[in-house]
N, C-alpha and C positions, 0 to 999 in steps of 0.2 A: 516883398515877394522875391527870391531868388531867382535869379538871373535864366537859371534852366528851366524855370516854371513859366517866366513871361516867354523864352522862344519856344518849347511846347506848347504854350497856350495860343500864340499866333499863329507858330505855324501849323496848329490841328495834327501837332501828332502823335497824342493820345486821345485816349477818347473820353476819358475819367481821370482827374488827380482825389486823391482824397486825403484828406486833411488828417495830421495824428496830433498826436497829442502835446508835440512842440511847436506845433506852427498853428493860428487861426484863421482858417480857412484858407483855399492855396485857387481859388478861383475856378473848383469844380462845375459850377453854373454859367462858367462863360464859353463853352464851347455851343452848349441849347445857344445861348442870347447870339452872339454869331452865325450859328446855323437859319436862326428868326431873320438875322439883319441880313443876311447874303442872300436871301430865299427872295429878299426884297430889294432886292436888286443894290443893296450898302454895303457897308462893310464897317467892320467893330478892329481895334486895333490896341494894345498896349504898349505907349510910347514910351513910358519910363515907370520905376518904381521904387522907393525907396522907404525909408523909414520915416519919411513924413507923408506917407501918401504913394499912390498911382494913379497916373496919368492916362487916361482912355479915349480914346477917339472913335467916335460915329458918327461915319455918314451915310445920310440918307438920301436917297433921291427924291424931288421932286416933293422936299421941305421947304413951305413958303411961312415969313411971318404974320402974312394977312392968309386970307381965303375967302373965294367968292362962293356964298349958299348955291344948292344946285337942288333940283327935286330928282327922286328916282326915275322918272319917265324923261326927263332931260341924260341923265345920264345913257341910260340904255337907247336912247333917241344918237347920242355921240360917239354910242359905243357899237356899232353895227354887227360886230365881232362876237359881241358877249349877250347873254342874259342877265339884265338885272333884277331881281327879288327882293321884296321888302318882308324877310326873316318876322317880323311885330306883329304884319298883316298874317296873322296864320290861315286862316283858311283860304284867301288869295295866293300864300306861296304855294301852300300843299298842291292848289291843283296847278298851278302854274309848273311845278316841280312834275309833276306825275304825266301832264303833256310834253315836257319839255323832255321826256325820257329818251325817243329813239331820235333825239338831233345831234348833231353835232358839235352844238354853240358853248361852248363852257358857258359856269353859270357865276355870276356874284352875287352873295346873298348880302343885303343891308341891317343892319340890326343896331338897335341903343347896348342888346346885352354884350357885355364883355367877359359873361363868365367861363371858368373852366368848362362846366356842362354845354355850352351853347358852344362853347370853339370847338368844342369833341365831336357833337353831332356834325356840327355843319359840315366840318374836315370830311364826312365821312358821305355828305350829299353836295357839296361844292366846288370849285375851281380853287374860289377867291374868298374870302368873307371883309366887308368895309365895314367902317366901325360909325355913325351916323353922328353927324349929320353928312351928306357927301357933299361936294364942293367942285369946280368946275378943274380946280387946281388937278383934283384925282387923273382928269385924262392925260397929263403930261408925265404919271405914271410908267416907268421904263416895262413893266411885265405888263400892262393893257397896250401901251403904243405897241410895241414887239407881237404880242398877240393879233393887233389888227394890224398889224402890214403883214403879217405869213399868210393871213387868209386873204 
């Protein structure tokens, strides 16, 4: 990857590269995957590049190599701040969702799905969405701790 392509790509200051027909691929999809990783409180970074390879770096926060199981009602029990919803339980979220309309508590919604269609909706009735199983690990979370100490 040329050298102008990894400082645009770090430092976000295009918003689209797109790839012609002398170069394969120039890292058009790394600006989303960065926007994903910063939104989550990380950061995505391209240290080096050459013709053997680039070198990328992600960090995340509050990436453990073990994790301790947690149940939904533990979580939401820890999380005073938030609502948690278990997305699976459909007719428990629905109405849990439809009461929880005039509060103020953002909400996280739990779910096994990972798909495109479930991350569309949720986006569009959620705060947060966790990807299940949750784990106790989750509350050391920088955008839930942050969230419960403003309130």
């Amino acid at each position: 990857m040329p050298g102008e392509v990894v400082t645009a790509l770090n430092d976000g200051t295009v918003t689209r590269l797109r790839a012609n027909e002398t170069m394969q691929g120039t890292g058009s999809g790394f600006g989303a995957a960065k926007k994903i990783i910063e939104t989550l409180c990380g950061s995505l970074e391209i240290l080096s590049s050459s013709t053997s390879g680039t070198e990328v770096r992600i960090m995340l926060p509050a990436a453990f190599a073990k994790v301790t199981p947690m149940s939904a009602e533990e979580l939401e029990h820890n999380l005073p701040a938030w609502t948690v919803l278990d997305f699976d339980q459909r007719p428990a979220f629905e109405a849990r969702l439809s009461a929880h309309q005039n509060r103020a508590q953002p909400i996280i919604a739990l779910t096994y799905d990972d798909t495109t269609v479930t991350r569309g909706r949720l986006s569009q009735l959620v705060e947060m969405m966790a990807i299940k199983p949750t784990c106790h690990e989750l509350l050391q979370h920088p955008l839930l701790v942050a969230r419960s100490e403003q309130l």
